[in-house]
N, C-alpha and C positions, 0 to 999 in steps of 0.2 A: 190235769197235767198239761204242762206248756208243749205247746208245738218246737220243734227244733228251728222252727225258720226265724223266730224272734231272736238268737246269739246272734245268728249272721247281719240282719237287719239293725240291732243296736252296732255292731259292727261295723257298717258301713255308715250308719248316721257319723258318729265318731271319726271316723275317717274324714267325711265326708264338713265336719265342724273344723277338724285340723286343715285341713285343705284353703277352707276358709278364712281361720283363722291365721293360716299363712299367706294367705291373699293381700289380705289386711296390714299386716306388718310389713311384708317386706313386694309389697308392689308399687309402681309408680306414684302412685294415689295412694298410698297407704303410708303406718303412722310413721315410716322412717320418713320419708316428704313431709307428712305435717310436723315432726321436731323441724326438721333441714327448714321450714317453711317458718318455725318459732323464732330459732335462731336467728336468723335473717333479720324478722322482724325488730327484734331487739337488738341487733347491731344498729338498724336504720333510728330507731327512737334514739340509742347513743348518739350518734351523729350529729340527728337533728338535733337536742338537745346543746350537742356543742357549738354548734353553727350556731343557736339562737343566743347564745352566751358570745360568742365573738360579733355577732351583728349589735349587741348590746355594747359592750368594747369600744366596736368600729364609732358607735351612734353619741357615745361620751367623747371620743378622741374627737369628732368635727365638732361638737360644742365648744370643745377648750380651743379648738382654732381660732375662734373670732374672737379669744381671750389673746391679745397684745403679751403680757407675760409666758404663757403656755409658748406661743412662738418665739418666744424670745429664749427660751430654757430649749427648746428642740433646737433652733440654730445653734445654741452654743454648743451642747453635748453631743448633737450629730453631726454636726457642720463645722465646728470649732471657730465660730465665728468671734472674736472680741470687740468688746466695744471701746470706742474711738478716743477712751481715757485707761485703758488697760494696757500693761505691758505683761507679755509673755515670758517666763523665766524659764530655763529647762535644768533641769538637778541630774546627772548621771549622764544616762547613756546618752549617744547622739537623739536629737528630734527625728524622730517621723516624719517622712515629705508630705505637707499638707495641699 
């Protein structure tokens, strides 16, 4: 016949595992920080990854620099520069002050 003191004693293991196991979960170090700590990480990888897509961009746009046309298509469409055999027509509303 079992002794009465082993209910008590799986009793308090049990207790004593939940205790634990809410240790675990919900403490600084525990797994609510490591998600908040996943999370993170995988915003940082999005990021980077964006970054290294615009540094690739950035690294194509000063190659076409030294390309005479390329500057010459940025002047006109950003800077509305014409060239010295172009006349400028305007259809409608007043021109834009350039």
């Amino acid at each position: 016949m079992r002794s009465p003191f082993h209910v008590p004693s799986l009793t308090g293991s049990l207790i004593i595992i939940a205790v634990f196991f809410a240790y675990l979960t919900f403490s600084d170090q525990g797994l609510a920080r490591l998600y908040h700590l996943n999370q993170t990480e995988d915003m940082i990888i999005q990021k980077n990854n964006e970054l290294r897509n615009e540094i690739q961009l950035l690294k194509l746009e000063i190659n076409n620099l030294h390309k005479l046309s390329y500057l010459e298509r940025v002047a006109r469409q950003e800077l509305g520069v014409l060239k010295s055999n172009e006349i400028l027509y305007y259809v409608g509303e007043e021109p834009l002050d350039r």
